[in-house]
C-alpha positions as a Markdown table, in Angstrom:
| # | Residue | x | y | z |
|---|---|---|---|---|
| 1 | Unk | 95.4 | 136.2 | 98.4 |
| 2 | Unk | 97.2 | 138.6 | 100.9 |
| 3 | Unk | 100.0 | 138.1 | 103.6 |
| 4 | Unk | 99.8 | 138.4 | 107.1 |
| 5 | Unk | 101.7 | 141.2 | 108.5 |
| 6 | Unk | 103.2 | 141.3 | 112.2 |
| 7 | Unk | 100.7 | 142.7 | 115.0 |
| 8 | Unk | 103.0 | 145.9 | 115.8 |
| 9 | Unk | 103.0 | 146.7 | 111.7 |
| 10 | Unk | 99.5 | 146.1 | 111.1 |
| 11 | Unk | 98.5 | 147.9 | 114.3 |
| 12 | Unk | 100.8 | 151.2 | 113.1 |
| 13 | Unk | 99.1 | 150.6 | 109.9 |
| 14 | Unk | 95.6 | 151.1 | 111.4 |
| 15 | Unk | 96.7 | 154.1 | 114.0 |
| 16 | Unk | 98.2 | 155.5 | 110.4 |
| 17 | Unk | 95.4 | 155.5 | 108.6 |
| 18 | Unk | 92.9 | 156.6 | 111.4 |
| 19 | Unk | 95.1 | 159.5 | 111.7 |
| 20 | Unk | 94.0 | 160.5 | 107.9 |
| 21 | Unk | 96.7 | 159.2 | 105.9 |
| 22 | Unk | 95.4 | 157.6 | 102.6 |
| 23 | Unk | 95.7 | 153.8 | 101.7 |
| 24 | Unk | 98.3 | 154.6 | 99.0 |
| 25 | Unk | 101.0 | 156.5 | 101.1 |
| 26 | Unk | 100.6 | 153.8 | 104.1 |
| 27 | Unk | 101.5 | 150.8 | 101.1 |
| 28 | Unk | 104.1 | 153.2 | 100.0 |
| 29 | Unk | 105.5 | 154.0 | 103.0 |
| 30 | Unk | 105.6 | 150.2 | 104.6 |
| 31 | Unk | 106.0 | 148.6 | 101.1 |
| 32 | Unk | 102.9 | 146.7 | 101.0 |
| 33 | Unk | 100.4 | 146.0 | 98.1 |
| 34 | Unk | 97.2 | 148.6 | 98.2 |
| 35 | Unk | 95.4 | 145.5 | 98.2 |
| 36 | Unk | 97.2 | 144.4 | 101.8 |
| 37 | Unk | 96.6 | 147.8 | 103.6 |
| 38 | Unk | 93.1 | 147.9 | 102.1 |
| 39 | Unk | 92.2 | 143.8 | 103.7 |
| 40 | Unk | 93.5 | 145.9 | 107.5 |
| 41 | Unk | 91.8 | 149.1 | 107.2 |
| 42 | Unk | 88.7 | 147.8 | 105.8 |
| 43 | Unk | 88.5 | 145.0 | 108.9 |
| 44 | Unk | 89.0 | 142.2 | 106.5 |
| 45 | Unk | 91.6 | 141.3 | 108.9 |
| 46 | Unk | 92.7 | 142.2 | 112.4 |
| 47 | Unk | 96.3 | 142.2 | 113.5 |
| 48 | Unk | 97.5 | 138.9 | 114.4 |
| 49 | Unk | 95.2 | 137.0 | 111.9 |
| 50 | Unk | 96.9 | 134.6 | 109.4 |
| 51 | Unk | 96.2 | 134.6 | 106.6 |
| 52 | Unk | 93.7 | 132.1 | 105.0 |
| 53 | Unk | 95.0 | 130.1 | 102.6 |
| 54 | Unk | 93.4 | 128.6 | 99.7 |
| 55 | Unk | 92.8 | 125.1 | 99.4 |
| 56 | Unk | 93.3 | 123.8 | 96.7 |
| 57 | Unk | 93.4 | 120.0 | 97.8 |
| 58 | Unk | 89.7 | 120.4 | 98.8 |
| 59 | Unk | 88.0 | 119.5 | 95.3 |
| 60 | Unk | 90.0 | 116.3 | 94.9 |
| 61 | Unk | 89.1 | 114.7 | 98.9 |
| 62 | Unk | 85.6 | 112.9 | 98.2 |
| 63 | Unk | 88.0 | 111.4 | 94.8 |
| 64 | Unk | 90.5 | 110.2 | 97.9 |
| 65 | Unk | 87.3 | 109.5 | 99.8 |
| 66 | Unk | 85.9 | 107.4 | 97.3 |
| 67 | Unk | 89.0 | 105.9 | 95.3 |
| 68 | Unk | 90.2 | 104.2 | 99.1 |
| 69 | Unk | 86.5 | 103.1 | 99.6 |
| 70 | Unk | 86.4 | 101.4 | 96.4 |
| 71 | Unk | 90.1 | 99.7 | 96.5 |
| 72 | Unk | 90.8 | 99.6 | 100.1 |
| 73 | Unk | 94.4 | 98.6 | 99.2 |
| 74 | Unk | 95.1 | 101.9 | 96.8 |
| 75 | Unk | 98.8 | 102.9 | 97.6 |
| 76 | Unk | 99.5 | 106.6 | 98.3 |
| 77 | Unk | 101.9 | 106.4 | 95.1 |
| 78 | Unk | 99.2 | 104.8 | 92.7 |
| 79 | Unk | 96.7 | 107.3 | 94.2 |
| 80 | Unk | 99.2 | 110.6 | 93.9 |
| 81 | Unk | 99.7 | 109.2 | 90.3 |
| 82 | Unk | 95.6 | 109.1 | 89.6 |
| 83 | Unk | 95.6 | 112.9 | 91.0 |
| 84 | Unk | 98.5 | 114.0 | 88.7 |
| 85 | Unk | 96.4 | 112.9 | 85.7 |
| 86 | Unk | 93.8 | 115.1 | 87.2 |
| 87 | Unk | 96.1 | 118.0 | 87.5 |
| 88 | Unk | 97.1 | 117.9 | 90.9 |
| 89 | Unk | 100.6 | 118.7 | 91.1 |
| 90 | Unk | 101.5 | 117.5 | 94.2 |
| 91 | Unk | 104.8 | 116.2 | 95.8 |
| 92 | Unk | 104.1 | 112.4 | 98.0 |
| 93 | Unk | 104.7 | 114.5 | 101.2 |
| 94 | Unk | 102.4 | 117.2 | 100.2 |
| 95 | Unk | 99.7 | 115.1 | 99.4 |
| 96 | Unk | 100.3 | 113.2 | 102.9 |
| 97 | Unk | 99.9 | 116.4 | 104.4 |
| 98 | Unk | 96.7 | 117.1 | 102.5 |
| 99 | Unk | 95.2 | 113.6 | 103.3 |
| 100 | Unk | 96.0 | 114.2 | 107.2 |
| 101 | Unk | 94.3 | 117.9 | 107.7 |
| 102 | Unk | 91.3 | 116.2 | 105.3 |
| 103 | Unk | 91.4 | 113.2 | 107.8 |
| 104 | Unk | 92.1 | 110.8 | 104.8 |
| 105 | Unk | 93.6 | 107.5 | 105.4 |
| 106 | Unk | 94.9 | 104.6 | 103.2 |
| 107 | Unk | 95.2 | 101.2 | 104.3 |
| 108 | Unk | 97.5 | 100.4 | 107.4 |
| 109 | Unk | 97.7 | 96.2 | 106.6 |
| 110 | Unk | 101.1 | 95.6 | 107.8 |
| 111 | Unk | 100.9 | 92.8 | 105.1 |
| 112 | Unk | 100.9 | 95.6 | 102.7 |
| 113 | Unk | 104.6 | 96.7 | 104.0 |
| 114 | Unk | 107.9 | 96.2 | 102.4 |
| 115 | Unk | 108.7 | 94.2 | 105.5 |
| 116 | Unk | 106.8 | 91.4 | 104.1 |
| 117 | Unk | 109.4 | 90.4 | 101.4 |
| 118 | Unk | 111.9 | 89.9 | 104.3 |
| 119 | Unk | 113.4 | 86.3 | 103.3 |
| 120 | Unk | 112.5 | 86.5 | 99.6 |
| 121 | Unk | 115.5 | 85.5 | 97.5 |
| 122 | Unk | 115.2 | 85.4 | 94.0 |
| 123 | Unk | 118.3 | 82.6 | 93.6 |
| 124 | Unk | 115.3 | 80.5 | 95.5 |
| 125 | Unk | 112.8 | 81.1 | 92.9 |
| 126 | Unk | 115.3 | 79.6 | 90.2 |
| 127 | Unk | 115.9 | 76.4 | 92.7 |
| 128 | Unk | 112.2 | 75.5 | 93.0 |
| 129 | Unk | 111.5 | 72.2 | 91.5 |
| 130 | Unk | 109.1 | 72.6 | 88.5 |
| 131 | Unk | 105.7 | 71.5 | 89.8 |
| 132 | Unk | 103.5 | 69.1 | 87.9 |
| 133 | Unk | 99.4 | 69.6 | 86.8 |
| 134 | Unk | 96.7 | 68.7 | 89.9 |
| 135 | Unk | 94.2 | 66.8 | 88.7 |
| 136 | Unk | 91.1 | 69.2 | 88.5 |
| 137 | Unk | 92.8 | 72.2 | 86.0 |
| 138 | Unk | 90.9 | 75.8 | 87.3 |
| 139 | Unk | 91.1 | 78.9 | 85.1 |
| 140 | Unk | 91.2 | 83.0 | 87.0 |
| 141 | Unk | 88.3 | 84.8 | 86.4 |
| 142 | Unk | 89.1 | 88.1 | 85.3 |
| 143 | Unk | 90.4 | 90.3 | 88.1 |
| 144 | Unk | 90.4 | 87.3 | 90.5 |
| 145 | Unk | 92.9 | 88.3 | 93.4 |
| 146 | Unk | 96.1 | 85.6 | 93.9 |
| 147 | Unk | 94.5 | 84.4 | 97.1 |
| 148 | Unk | 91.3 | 83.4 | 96.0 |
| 149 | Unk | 92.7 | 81.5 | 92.6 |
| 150 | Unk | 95.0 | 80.0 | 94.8 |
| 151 | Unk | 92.6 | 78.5 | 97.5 |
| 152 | Unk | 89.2 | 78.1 | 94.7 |
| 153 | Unk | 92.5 | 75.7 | 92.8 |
| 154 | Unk | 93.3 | 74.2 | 96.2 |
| 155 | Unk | 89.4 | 73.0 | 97.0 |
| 156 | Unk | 89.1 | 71.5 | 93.7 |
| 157 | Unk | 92.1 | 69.5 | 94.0 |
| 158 | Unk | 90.5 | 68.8 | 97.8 |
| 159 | Unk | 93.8 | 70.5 | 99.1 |
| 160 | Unk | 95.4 | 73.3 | 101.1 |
| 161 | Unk | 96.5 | 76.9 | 99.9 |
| 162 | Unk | 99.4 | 76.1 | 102.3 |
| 163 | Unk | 100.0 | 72.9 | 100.0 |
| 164 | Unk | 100.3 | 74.4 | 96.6 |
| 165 | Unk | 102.5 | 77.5 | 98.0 |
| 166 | Unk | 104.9 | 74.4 | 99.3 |
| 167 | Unk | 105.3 | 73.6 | 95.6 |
| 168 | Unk | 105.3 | 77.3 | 93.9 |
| 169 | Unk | 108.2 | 79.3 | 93.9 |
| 170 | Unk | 108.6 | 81.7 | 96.7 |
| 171 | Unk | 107.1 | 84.6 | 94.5 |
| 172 | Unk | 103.8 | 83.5 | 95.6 |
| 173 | Unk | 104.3 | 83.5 | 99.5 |
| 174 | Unk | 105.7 | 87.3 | 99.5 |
| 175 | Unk | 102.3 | 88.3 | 97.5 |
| 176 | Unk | 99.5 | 86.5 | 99.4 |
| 177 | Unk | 101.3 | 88.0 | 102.2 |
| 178 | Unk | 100.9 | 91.4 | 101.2 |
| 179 | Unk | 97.2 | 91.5 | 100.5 |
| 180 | Unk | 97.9 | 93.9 | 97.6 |
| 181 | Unk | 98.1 | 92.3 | 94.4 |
| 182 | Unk | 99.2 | 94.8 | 92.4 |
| 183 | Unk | 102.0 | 96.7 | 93.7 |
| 184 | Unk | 105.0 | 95.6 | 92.1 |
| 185 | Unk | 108.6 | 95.9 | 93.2 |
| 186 | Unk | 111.5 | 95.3 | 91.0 |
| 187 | Unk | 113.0 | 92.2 | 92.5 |
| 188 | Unk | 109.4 | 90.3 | 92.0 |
| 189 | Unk | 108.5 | 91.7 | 88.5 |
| 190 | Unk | 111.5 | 90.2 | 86.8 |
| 191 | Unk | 110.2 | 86.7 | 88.3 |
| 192 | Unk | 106.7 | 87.2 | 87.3 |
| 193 | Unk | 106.9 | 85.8 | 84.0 |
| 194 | Unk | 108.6 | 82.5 | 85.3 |
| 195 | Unk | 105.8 | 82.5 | 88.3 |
| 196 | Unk | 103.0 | 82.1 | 85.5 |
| 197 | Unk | 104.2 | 79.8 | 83.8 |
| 198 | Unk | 104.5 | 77.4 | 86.9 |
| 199 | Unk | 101.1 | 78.5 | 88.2 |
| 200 | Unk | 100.4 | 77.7 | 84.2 |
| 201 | Unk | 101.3 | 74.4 | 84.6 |
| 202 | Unk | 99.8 | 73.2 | 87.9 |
| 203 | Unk | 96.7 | 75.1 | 87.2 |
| 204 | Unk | 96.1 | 73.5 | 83.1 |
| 205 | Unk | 95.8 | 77.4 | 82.2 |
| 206 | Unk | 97.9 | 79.0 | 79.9 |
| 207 | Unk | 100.5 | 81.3 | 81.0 |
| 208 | Unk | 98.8 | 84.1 | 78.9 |
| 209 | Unk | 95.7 | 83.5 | 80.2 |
| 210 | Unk | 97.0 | 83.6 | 83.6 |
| 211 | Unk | 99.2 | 86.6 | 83.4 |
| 212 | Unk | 96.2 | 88.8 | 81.5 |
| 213 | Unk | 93.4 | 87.5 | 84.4 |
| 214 | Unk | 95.6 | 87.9 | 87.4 |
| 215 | Unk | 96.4 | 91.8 | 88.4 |
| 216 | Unk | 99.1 | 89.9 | 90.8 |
| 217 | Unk | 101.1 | 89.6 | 87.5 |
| 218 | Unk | 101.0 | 93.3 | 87.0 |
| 219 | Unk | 99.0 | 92.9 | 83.0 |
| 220 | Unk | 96.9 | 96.1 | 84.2 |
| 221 | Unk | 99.1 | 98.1 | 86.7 |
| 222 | Unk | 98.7 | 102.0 | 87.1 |
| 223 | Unk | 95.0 | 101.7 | 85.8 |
| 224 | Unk | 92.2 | 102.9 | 88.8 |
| 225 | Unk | 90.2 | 99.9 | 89.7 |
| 226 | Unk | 87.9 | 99.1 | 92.4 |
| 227 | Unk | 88.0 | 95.8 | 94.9 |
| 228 | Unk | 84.2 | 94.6 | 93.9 |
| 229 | Unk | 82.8 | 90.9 | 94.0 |
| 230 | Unk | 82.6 | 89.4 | 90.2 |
| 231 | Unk | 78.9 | 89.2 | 88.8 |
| 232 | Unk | 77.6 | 86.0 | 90.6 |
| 233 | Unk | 76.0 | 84.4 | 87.5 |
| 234 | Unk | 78.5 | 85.4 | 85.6 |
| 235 | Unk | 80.8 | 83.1 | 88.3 |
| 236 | Unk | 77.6 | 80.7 | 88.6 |
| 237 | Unk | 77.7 | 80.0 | 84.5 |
| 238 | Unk | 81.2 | 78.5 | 85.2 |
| 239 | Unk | 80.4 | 76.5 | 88.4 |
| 240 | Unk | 81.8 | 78.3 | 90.8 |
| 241 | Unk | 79.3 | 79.2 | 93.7 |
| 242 | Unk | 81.4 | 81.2 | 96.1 |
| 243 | Unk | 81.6 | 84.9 | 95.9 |
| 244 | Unk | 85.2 | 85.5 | 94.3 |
| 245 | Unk | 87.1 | 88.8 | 94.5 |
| 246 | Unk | 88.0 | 90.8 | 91.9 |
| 247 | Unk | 90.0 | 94.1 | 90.9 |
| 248 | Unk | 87.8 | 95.9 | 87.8 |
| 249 | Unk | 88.5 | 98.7 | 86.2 |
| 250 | Unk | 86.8 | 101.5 | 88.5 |
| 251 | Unk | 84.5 | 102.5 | 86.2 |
| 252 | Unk | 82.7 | 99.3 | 85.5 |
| 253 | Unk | 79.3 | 99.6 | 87.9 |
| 254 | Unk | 77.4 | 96.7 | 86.4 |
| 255 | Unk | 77.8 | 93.2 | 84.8 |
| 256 | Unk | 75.9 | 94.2 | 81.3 |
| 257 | Unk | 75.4 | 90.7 | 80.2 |
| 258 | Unk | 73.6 | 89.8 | 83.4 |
| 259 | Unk | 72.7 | 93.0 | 84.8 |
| 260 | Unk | 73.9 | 92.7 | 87.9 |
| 261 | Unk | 75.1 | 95.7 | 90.1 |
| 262 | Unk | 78.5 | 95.0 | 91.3 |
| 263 | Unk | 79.1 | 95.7 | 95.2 |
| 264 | Unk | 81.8 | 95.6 | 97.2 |
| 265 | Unk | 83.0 | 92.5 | 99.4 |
| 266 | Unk | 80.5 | 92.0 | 102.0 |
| 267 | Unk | 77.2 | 93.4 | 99.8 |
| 268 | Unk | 74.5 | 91.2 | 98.7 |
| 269 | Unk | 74.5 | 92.0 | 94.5 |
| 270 | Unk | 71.4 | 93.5 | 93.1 |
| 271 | Unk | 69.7 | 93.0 | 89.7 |
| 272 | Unk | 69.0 | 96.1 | 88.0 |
| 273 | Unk | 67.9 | 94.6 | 84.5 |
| 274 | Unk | 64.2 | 95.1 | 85.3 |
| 275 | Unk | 65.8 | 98.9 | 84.7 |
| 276 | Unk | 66.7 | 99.6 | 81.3 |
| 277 | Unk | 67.8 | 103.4 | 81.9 |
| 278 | Unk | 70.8 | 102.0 | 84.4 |
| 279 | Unk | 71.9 | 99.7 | 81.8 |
| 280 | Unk | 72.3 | 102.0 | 79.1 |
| 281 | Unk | 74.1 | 104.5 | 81.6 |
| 282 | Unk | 76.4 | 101.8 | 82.1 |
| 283 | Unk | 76.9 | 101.4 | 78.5 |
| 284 | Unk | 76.9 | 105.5 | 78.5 |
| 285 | Unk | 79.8 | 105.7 | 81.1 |
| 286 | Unk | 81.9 | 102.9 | 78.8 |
| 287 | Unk | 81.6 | 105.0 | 75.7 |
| 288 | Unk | 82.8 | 108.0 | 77.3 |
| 289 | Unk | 85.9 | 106.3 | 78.4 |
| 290 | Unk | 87.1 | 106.6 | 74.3 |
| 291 | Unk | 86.6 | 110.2 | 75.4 |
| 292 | Unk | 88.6 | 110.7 | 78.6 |
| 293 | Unk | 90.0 | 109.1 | 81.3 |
| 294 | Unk | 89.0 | 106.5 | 84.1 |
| 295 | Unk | 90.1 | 109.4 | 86.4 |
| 296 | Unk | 88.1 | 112.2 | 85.0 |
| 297 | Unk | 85.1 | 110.1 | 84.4 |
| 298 | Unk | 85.1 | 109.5 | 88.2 |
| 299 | Unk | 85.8 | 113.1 | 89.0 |
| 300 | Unk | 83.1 | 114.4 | 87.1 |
| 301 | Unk | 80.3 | 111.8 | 88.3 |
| 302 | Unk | 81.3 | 113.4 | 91.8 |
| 303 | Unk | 81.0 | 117.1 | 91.4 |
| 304 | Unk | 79.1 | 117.7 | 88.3 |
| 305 | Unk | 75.6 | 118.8 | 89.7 |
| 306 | Unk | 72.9 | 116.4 | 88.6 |
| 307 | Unk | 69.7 | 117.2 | 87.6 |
| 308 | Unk | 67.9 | 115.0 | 89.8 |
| 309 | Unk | 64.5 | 113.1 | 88.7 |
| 310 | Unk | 62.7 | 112.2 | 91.7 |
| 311 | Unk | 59.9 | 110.4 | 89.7 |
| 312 | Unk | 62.1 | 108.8 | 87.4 |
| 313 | Unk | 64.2 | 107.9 | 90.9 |
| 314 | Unk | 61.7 | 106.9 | 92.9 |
| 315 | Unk | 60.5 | 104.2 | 90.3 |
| 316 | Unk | 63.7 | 102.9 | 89.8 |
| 317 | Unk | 63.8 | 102.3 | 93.5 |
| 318 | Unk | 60.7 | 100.7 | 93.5 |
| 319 | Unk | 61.3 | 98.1 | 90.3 |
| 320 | Unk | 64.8 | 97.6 | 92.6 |
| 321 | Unk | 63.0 | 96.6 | 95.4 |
| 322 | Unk | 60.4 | 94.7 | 93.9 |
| 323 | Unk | 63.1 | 92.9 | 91.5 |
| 324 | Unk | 65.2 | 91.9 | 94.0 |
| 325 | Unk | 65.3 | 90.0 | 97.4 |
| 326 | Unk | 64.4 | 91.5 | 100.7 |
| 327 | Unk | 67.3 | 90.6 | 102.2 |
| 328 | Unk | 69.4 | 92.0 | 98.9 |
| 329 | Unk | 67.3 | 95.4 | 100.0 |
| 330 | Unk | 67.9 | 95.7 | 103.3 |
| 331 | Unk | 71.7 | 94.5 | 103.7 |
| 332 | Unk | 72.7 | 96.9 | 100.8 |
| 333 | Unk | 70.2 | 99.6 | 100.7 |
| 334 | Unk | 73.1 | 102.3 | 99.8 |
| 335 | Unk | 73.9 | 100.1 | 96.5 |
| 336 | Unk | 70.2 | 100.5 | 95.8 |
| 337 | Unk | 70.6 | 104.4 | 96.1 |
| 338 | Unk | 73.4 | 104.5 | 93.7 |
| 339 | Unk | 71.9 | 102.0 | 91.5 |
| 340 | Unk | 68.7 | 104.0 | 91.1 |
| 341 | Unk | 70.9 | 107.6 | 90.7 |
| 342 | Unk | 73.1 | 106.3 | 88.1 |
| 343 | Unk | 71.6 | 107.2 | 85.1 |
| 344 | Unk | 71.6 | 111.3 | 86.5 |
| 345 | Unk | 74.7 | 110.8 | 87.5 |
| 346 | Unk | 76.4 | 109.4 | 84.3 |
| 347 | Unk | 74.2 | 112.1 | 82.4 |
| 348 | Unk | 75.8 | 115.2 | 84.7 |
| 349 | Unk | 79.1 | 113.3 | 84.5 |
| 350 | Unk | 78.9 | 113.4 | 80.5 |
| 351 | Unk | 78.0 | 116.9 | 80.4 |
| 352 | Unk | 81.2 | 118.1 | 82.8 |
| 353 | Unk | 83.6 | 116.0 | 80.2 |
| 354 | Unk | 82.0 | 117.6 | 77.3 |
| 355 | Unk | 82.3 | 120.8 | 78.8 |
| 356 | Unk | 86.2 | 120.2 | 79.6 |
| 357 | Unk | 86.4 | 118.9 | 76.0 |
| 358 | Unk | 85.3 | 122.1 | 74.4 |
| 359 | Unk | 87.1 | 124.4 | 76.7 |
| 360 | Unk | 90.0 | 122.5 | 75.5 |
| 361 | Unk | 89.8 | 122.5 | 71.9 |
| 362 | Unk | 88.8 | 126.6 | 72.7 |
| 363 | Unk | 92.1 | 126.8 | 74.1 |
| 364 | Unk | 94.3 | 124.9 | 71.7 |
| 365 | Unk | 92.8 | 126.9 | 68.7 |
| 366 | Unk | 93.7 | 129.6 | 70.5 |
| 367 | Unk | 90.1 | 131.2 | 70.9 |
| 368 | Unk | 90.7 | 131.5 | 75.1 |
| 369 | Unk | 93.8 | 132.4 | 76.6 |
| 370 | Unk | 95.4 | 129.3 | 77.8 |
């Protein structure tokens, strides 16, 4: 990459050279790389033109793109620590830079601001009476946000979320207040323990239990995950019959005991069992994860080119559509299109990491320059 000289110098430069004097004596005389005078007097570059600057943000904006789509809530911290693991060694401002001229944006909840703990002591936590069991005991399903254990715990007990905030500690009105579960400042984290035993106790859980289900509790904090709706019959097998949010790791695209493609909040689920090749990709995509990271499993699936089927595609669409309900189809045909291009996907996705790996190993032994 060049510089950008001033208009006067780059102009002299030109009138120099027309005038017959060679590219080497005009970078000597002006102090200039040959390469420089050679971008001007070849009309790579006319006086006055910046210079273009690589981008090297641009590879990593459909992982923004698609890491904010998938967790609405990701914080610019959690997502500037993602991009580190990737090798993007940017600075919080500079990435907020790169996010703006990419027309990136994370999530503006005002819930989600500091300004939401105004009025949380911790010297109240201590003073809140210890609460006693409800009468119908609930257990979190894995992931479950704080909200929705909170208010599926209420309805059992036929009572308000309001209600059982009244007798928690104030821990638990600052986070259902933020909408983000898992961000985790100092002065709640060293509560958190006490604030699962007490949810523990009202809930007939065990504190464990509750602390490894709950990301609120911060069990699975700096891992990528995505903001889906847990398998419905997985949720139906325990008698619950509203759709329950959940935070999963951000791999995971299907529930393999029921085979159930998990959407967003909002989507009708899908079956894809009736397709064998998107469960074993599933199973595929898991395995590799003892190979590499969440992060460079996702990173791959994006830009490694696939190989693309389109009879094998096409029939997966079809045993979609037939398998499922119309309604399923039409409300959520873009979780159909993934569904049915997972398994070319994952395969592509595979091949990239293996690649990486051996271009790795290549360099550590010494065989490629690093």
């Amino acid at each position: 990459m060049t510089s950008a000289l001033p208009r006067d110098r780059a102009e002299q430069i030109l009138a120099d050279h027309a005038a017959g004097t060679s590219v080497r004596q005009i970078a000597e005389a002006y102090g200039h790389s040959i390469t420089t005078i050679r971008t001007y007097v070849n009309g790579l570059r006319m006086p006055g033109e910046h210079a273009a600057r690589a981008d090297d943000f641009a590879p990593f904006a459909a992982y923004c793109r698609l890491r904010l789509a998938d967790d609405p809530h990701l914080r610019t911290p959690a997502l500037l620590a993602e991009l580190s693991r990737l090798g993007l060694g940017y600075s919080r401002a500079t990435l907020y830079r790169a996010m703006e001229r990419h027309g990136i944006q994370t999530h503006p909840c005002p819930g989600c601001h500091p300004a939401s703990m105004s009025g949380y002591s911790p010297l109240a936590a201590t003073r809140a009476p210890r609460p006693a069991p409800l009468p119908v005991p609930a257990s979190p399903v894995a992931g479950e946000t704080l909200a929705s254990f909170l208010s599926r715990l209420a309805a059992l007990n036929r009572t308000t979320r309001e209600v059982l905030l009244d007798v928690l500690p104030p821990w638990f009105h600052v986070k259902t207040r933020w909408h983000d579960d898992r961000w985790q400042p100092p002065s709640l984290i060293s509560r958190a323990d006490d604030a699962a035993a007490r949810l523990a106790v009202i809930s007939g859980s065990a504190a464990a239990a509750i602390k490894n289900a709950l990301p609120a509790f911060g069990g699975k904090s700096g891992q990528p995950v995505r903001a889906v709706t847990a398998c419905r019959l997985c949720t139906a097998s325990r008698r619950i019959s509203d759709p329950v949010p959940v935070h999963l790791p951000a791999h995971l695209q299907v529930c393999l005991t029921h085979g159930i493609w998990l959407s967003g909040p909002g989507t009708p689920q899908i079956s894809v069992s009736g397709c064998p090749d998107i469960l074993a990709a599933e199973r595929q995509a898991r395995h590799l994860i003892r190979r590499c990271t969440i992060e460079q499993l996702i990173y791959a699936r994006l830009h490694a080119p696939a190989a693309h089927d389109d009879r094998e595609w096409k029939r997966r669409m079809t045993a979609l559509i037939e398998s499922n309900p119309r309604q399923a189809a039409e409300s959520g045909p873009q979780a159909m299109l993934q569904a049915a291009a997972y398994p070319e996907a994952i395969a592509a996705a595979a091949g990239a990491a293996s690649s990486a790996r051996r271009t790795d190993r290549s360099r550590r032994s010494g065989i490629l320059e690093p």
